[in-house]
C-alpha positions as CSV (number, residue, x, y, z in Angstrom):
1,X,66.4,135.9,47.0
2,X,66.4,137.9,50.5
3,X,69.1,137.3,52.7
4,X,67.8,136.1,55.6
5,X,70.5,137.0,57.9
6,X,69.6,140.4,56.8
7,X,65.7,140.7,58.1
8,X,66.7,142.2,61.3
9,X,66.3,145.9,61.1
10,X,62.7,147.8,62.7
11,X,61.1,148.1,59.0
12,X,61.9,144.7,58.2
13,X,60.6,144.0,61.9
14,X,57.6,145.4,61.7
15,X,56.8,144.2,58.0
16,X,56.9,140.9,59.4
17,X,54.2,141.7,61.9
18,X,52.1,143.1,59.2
19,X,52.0,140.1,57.3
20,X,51.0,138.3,60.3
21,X,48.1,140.1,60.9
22,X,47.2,140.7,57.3
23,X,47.6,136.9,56.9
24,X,45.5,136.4,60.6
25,X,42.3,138.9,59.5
26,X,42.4,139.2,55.8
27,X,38.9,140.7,55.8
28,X,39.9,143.6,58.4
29,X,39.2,146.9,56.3
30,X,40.5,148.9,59.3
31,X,43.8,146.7,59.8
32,X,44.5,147.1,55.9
33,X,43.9,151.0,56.1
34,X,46.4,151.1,58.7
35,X,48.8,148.9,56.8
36,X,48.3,151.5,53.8
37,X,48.8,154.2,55.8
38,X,52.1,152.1,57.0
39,X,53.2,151.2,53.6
40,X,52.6,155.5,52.4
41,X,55.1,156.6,55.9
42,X,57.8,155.4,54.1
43,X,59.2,154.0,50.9
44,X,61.2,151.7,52.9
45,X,58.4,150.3,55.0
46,X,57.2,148.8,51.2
47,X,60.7,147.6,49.9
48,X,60.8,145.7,53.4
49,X,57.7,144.3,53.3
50,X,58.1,143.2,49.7
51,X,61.2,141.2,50.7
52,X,59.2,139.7,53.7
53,X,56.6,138.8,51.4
54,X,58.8,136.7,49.0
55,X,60.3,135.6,51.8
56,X,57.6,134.2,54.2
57,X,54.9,133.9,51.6
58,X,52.2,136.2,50.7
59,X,49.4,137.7,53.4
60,X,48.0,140.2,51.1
61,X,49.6,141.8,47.8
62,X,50.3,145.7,48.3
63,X,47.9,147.6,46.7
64,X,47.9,149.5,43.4
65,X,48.8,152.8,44.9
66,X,52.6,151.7,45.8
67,X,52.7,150.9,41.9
68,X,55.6,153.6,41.8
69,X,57.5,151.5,44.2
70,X,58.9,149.3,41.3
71,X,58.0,145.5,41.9
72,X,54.5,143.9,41.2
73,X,51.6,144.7,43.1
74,X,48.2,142.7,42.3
75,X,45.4,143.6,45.1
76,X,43.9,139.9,45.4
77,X,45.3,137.8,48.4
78,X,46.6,134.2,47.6
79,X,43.4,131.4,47.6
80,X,44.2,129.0,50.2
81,X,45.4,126.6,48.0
82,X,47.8,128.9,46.5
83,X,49.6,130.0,50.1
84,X,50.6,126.7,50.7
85,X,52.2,126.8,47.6
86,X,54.0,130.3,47.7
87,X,55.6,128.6,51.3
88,X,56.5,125.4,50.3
89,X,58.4,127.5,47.0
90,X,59.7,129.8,50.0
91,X,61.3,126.7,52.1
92,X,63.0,125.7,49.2
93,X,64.0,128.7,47.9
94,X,65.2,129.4,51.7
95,X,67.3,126.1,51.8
96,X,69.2,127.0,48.6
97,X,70.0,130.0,49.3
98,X,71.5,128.5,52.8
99,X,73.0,125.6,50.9
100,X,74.8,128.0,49.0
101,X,76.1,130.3,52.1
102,X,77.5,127.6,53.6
103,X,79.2,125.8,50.5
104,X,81.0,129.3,49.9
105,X,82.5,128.9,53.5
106,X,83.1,125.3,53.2
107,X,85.6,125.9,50.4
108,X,87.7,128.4,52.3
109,X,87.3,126.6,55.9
110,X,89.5,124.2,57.2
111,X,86.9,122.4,59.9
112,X,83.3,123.0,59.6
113,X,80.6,121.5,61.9
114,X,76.9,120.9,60.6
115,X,73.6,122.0,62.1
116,X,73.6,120.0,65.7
117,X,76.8,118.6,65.2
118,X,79.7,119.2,67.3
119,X,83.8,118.1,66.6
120,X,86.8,118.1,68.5
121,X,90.6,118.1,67.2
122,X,94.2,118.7,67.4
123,X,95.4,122.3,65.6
124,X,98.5,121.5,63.6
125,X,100.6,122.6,66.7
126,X,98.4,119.9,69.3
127,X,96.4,122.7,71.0
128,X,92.8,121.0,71.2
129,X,90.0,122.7,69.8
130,X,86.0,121.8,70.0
131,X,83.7,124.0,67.3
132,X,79.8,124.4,68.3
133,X,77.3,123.3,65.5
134,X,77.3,125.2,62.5
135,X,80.9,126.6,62.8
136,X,83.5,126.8,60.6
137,X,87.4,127.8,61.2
138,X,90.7,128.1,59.2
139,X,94.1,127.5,60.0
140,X,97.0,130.3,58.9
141,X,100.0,128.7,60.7
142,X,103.4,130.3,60.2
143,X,106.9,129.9,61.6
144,X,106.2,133.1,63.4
145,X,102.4,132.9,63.9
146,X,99.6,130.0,64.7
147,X,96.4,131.7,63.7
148,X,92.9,130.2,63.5
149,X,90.1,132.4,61.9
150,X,87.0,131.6,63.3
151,X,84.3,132.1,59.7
152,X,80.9,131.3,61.8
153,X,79.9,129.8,65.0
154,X,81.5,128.9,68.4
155,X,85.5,127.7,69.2
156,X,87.0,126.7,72.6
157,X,90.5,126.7,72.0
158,X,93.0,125.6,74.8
159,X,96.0,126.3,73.7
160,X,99.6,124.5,73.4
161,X,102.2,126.9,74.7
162,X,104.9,127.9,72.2
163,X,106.8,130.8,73.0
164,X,108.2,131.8,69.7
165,X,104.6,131.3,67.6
166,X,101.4,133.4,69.4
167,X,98.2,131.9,69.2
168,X,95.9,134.1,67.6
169,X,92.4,133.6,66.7
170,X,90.5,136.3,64.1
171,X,86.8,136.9,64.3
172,X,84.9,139.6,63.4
173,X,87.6,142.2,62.1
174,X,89.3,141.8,65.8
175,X,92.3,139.3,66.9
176,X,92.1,137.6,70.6
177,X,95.5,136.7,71.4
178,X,96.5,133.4,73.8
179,X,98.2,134.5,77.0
180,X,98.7,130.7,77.7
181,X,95.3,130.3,78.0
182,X,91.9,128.6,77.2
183,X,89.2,130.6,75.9
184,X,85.8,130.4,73.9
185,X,84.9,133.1,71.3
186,X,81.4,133.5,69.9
187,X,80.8,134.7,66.7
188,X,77.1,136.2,67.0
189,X,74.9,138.3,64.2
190,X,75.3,141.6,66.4
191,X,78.6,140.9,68.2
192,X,81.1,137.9,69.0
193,X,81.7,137.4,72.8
194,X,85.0,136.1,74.6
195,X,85.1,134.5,77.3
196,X,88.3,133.4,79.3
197,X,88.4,129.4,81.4
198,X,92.1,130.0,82.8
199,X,94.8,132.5,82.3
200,X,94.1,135.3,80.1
201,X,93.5,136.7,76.3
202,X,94.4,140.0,74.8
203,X,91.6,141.2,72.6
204,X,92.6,144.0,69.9
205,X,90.2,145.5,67.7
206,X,91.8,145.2,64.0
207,X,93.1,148.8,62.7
208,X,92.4,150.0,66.3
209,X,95.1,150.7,69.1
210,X,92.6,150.1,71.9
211,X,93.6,146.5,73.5
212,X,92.0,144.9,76.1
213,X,93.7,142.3,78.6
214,X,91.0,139.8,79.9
215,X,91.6,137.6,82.6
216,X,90.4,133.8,83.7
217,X,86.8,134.1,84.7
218,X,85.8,137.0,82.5
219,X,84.8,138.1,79.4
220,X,84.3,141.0,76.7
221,X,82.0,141.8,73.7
222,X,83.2,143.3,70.8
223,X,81.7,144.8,67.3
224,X,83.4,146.9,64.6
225,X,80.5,149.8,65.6
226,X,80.7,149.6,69.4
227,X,84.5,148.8,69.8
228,X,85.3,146.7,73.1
229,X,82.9,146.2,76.1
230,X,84.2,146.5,79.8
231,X,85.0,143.0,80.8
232,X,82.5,141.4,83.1
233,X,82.6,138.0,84.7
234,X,81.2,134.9,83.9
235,X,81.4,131.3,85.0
236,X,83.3,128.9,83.1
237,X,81.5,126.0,83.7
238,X,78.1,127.7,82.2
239,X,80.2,129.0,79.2
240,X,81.3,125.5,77.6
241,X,78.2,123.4,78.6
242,X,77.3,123.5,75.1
243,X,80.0,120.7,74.8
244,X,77.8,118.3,76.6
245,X,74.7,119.6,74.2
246,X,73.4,122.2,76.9
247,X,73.2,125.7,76.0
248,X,73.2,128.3,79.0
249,X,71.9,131.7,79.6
250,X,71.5,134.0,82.0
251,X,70.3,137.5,81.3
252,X,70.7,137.5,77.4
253,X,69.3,139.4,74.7
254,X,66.4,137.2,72.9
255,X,67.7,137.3,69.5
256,X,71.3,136.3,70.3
257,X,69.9,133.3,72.4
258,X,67.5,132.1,69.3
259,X,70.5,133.0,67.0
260,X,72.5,130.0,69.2
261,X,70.2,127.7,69.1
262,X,69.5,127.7,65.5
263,X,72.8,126.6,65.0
264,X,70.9,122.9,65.5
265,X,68.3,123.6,63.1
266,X,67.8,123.9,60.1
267,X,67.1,127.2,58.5
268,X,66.0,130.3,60.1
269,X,64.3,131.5,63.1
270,X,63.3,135.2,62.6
271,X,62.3,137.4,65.9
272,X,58.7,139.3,64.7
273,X,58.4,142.4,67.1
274,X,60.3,144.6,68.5
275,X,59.0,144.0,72.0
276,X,60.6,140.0,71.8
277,X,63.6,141.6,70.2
278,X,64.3,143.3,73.7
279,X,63.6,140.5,75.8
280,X,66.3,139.2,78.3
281,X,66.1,135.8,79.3
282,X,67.6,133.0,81.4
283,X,67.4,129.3,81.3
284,X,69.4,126.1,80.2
285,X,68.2,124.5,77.2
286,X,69.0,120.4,76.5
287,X,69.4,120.1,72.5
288,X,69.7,116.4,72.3
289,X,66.3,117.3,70.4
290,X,66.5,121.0,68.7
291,X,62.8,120.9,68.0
292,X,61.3,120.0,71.4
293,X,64.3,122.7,73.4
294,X,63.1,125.3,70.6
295,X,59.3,124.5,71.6
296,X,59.8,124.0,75.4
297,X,61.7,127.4,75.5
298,X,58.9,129.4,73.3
299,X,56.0,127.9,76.1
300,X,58.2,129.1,79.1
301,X,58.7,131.9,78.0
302,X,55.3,133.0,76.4
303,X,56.2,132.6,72.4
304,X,53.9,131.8,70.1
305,X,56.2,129.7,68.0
306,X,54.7,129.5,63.9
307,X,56.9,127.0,61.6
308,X,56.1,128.0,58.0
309,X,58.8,125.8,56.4
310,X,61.0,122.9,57.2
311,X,63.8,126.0,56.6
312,X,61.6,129.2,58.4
313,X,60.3,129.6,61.9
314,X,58.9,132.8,63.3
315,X,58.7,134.0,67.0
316,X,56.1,136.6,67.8
């Protein structure tokens, strides 16, 4: 089974948008000599779009000339009775595979929240915590440390003060360390994000010397490739209005807004083109109902919106 948190790179990108098309003119002779000559540029352009296929269900086989690429290759399309088929197996073959990614997590986690569900709590040391939906956390508390790791999803911590015991939490191979503070820290596909309400956090990449102070009213991005952003500011009212069930952005990549608010649905939304992919957009989105924000947001902004299973949306 494909990992679908994986179908993010440009081949995998663009395979998607083949399948679409193939799927959308099946009798185009000129479309499928251009997806030949597609499939012939590269051998991973036909490993990608194999894994879309048994992914999103089957537009058109690849033809007997990729036989050397090492999977099965029949020329025939599905019948139209037979698609629906090949999705519904997808869906379910999709929803296992997600069932099983998040039971792995469950064991190890301490807290976990569940698609459109959102919890708060005491730490063991009464700081309060709130988790976004579909997050997960862990508590390592020591006499010399409190740390939380944060597994998946969205924290706001606001911390107890305890001089002798920092407050730590771990996401994404870096530490953000309480200053006497209260924070939020994202944990997104391409980068987690950290953002300060009052005082201030120290964020240190892990195995790194580079450490970054960042005060109340500002934030930082951070990824094992890229390192530490420049802090920038941002307004801490917009940043926790996902407690109430609103979800704000202003001037955000596409795919990390979609990848927020498919934590309250289930599944997975997959971006088609590169073109979406590089979209920024702005807007507040009410998810007291995940399915009409997702379908209100895809009409403002011009999405055609295609649900192929209860567990697989695509954007394009």
């Amino acid at each position: 089974m494909t990992d679908l948190a994986d179908l993010t790179g440009n081949a995998e990108e663009e395979a998607i948008d083949w399948l679409l098309k193939l799927r959308d003119r099946p009798n185009d002779e000129e479309l499928k000599k251009d997806f030949d000559a597609w499939l012939a540029k590269d051998q991973s352009n036909a490993k990608a779009y194999e894994r879309v296929r048994c992914l999103v269900g089957d537009a058109k086989r690849l033809s007997a000339a990729q036989s050397d690429f090492g999977f099965p290759l029949p020329s025939k399309p599905p019948s139209k009775t037979v698609l629906p088929s090949i999705i519904v197996m997808t869906g379910i073959a999709a929803g296992l595979y997600l069932y099983m990614s998040d039971a792995l997590i469950t064991l190890r986690a301490d807290h976990v929240t569940d698609i459109a569900q959102r919890a708060s709590f005491r730490a063991p040391d009464g700081s309060n915590l709130v988790l976004n939906a579909d997050s997960a956390i862990a508590f390592q508390f020591s006499q010399h440390e409190r740390r939380v790791i944060l597994m998946r999803g969205e924290m706001l911590v606001d911390v107890t003060p305890d001089p002798t015991r920092p407050f730590v939490v771990e996401a994404d191979g870096a530490t953000v360390t309480a200053l006497g503070t209260a924070f939020d820290v994202n944990m997104l596909e391409s980068e987690t994000r950290v953002a300060v309400i009052r005082h201030s956090v120290a964020v240190r990449l892990n195995d790194e010397h580079q450490v970054k102070v960042v005060k109340e009213n500002e934030g930082v991005n951070f990824a094992s490739a890229s390192g530490i952003s420049e802090t920038f500011p941002v307004d801490s009212k917009s940043v926790t209005e996902w407690e109430s069930g609103r979800l704000v952005f202003d001037e955000q990549p596409l795919p990390d807004v979609i990848e927020t608010v498919g934590r309250y649905l289930p599944g997975k939304i997959l971006i088609a083109n590169r073109e979406l992919r590089s979209k920024m957009v702005s807007g507040t989105l009410d998810m007291s109902d995940p399915d009409k924000a997702l379908q209100s947001f895809a009409k403002a902004f011009d999405i055609k919106l295609l649900k192929l299973t209860p567990y697989l949306t695509i954007l394009r």
